[in-house]
Phi, psi and omega in degrees: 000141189203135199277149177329148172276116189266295181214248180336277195261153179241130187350161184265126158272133171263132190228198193262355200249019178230153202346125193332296190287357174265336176253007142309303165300292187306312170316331188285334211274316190296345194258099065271348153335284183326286195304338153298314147002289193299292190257018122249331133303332198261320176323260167320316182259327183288335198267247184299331173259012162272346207268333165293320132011272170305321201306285200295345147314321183271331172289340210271353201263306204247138204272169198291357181255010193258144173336308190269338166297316189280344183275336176255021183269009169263005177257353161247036164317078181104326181354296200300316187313302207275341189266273226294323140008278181300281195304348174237000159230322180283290191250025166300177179277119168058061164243196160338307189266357179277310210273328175215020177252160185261349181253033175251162208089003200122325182295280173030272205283322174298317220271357188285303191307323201301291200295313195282009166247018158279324196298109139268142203269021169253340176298298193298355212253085221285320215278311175246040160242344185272347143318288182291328173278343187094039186236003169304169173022021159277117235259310156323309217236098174262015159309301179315312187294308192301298194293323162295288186339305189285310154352287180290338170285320160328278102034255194307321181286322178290303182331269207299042174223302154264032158267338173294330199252339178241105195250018185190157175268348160311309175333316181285291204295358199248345210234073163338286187312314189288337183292313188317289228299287162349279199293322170292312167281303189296306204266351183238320200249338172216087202318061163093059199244038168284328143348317196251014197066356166290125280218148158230004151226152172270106194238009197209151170295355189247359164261317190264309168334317165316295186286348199262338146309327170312277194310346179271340214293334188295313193287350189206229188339343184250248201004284160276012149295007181244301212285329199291343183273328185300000199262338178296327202249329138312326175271037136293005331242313184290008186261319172214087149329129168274354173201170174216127167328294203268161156280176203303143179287112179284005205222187171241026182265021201290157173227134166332312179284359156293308171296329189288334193267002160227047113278171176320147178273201189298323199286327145298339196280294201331296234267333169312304208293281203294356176280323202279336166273334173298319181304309202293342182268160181320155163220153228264340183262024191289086189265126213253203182321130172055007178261016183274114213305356183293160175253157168216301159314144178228344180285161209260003170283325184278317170297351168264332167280355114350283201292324138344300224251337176295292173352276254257332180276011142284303176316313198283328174304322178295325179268028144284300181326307180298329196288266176028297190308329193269016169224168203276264170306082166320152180223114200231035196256014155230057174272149189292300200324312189298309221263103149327112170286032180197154131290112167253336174207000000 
């Protein structure tokens, strides 16, 4: 482990061989990195403001009777509530992230802008970032295995619901209202991200199922793989520190009582371990994938396509459940029973 190279001479390298309590620090240091990381880029802006994003795109574009309005409004269920939440107690002026992150105070709000001029639309996508990343047929990594799957029942369920309604892709290119929608999230809601691969028309029925799979998927499934681990991996307050006291260590000399003296103190420690249970635990109004009781469709082909896709996240919940039993660290946080059919918390 090693600090950015800054200025001359270069940084002290931490390797696993050198005195406990010195490569304990240095460890420490990277995972409360990670953890700004974790809540604010991968959470908060891929997680909840991307998911604002549509939300608010989809009320100003599409009217409540058109097809991609009824297929993506129970997955943008509560968002706008739980994001005005977050802006007025976590990252608001002398909230959460002021009072005890290290990156509060202002770091906050760059590392949001910094990452969100970053946002590529093949990133949102499992099928082509778990690509880009090398992470297919890694056998070790079921972030991959999970997330692909679900893509695809996802995937498959948008294709049959808009295909009942889109019988050409002139139909799409022709559907004013869907271009708005289109057009609104890349160029208005992600200040022009076309750049960036995001689309600002829909031109084909097989462009808009893709993209219209982004959105849910972001909104359920990339969601709760970020929200559901923080109550495993965080309230642990030395496992991922919201701050560190002392500056970074130039030397090899850390002591317990060094560590002890730049991780959190008790009042910062408290208040991480209860933010973090709170996001992090089952919530008692918690509705999970596809299970949600509105009817929005009334016809009796979109209730079989409906009725599919609860099928098929039932199949995948059982054979997660079988693979699971077999690893000493289950990996459940895209289990369908788990996976919010929303951002809601």
């Amino acid at each position: 482990l090693q600090l950015p190279h800054l200025g001359s001479s270069p940084p002290l390298l931490f390797v696993p061989t050198d005195p406990p309590m010195v490569w304990l620090l240095a460890k420490c240091w990277v995972r409360s990195s990670d953890f700004q990381l974790h809540e604010l880029q991968s959470h908060l802006l891929r997680g909840h403001l991307m998911a604002e994003v549509f939300a608010v795109a989809t009320m100003r574009c599409l009217p409540s009777l058109h097809p991609v309005f009824k297929l993506v409004i129970p997955h943008l269920r509560y968002t706008m509530e739980i994001n005005a939440r977050a802006r007025n107690g976590l990252v608001s002026d002398f909230g959460v992230f002021d009072q005890v992150v290290s990156t509060g105070g202002g770091g906050h709000v760059e590392l949001l802008q910094r990452a969100g001029a970053f946002l590529t639309y093949r990133s949102f996508c499992p099928p082509d970032d778990l690509t880009d990343r090398g992470l297919l047929g890694v056998k070790s990594c079921y972030y991959a295995q999970d997330a692909l799957r679900l893509w695809e029942i996802l995937s498959g369920y948008v294709e049959g619901i808009l295909t009942l309604y889109y019988k050409t892709d002139n139909a799409v290119k022709e559907d004013l209202e869907l271009q708005n929608w289109c057009r609104e999230i890349t160029e208005i809601g992600l200040l022009g991200a076309q750049d960036r691969g995001f689309p600002v028309s829909l031109l084909s029925r097989e462009q808009l199922c893709y993209f219209v799979t982004m959105c849910i998927f972001t909104c359920t499934g990339q969601h709760s793989s970020i929200h559901l681990g923080q109550l495993d991996w965080f309230t642990w307050v030395p496992n991922a520190p919201c701050t560190m006291r002392m500056p970074p260590p130039t030397t090899k000399d850390a002591t317990l009582e060094t560590v002890m003296a730049t991780l959190p103190n008790f009042h910062q420690a408290s208040l991480q371990m209860s933010i973090t249970w709170q996001l992090g635990r089952r919530q008692p109004i918690m509705v999970a994938l596809g299970q949600h009781e509105e009817e929005y469709f009334s016809g009796s082909k979109p209730k079989a396509v409906l009725m599919k896709f609860r099928e098929e996240l039932a199949t995948m919940e059982k054979d997660i459940e079988a693979r699971n039993a077999k690893l000493d660290i289950p990996y459940e946080y895209l289990r369908p029973s788990l996976v919010e059919n929303s951002v809601a918390i």
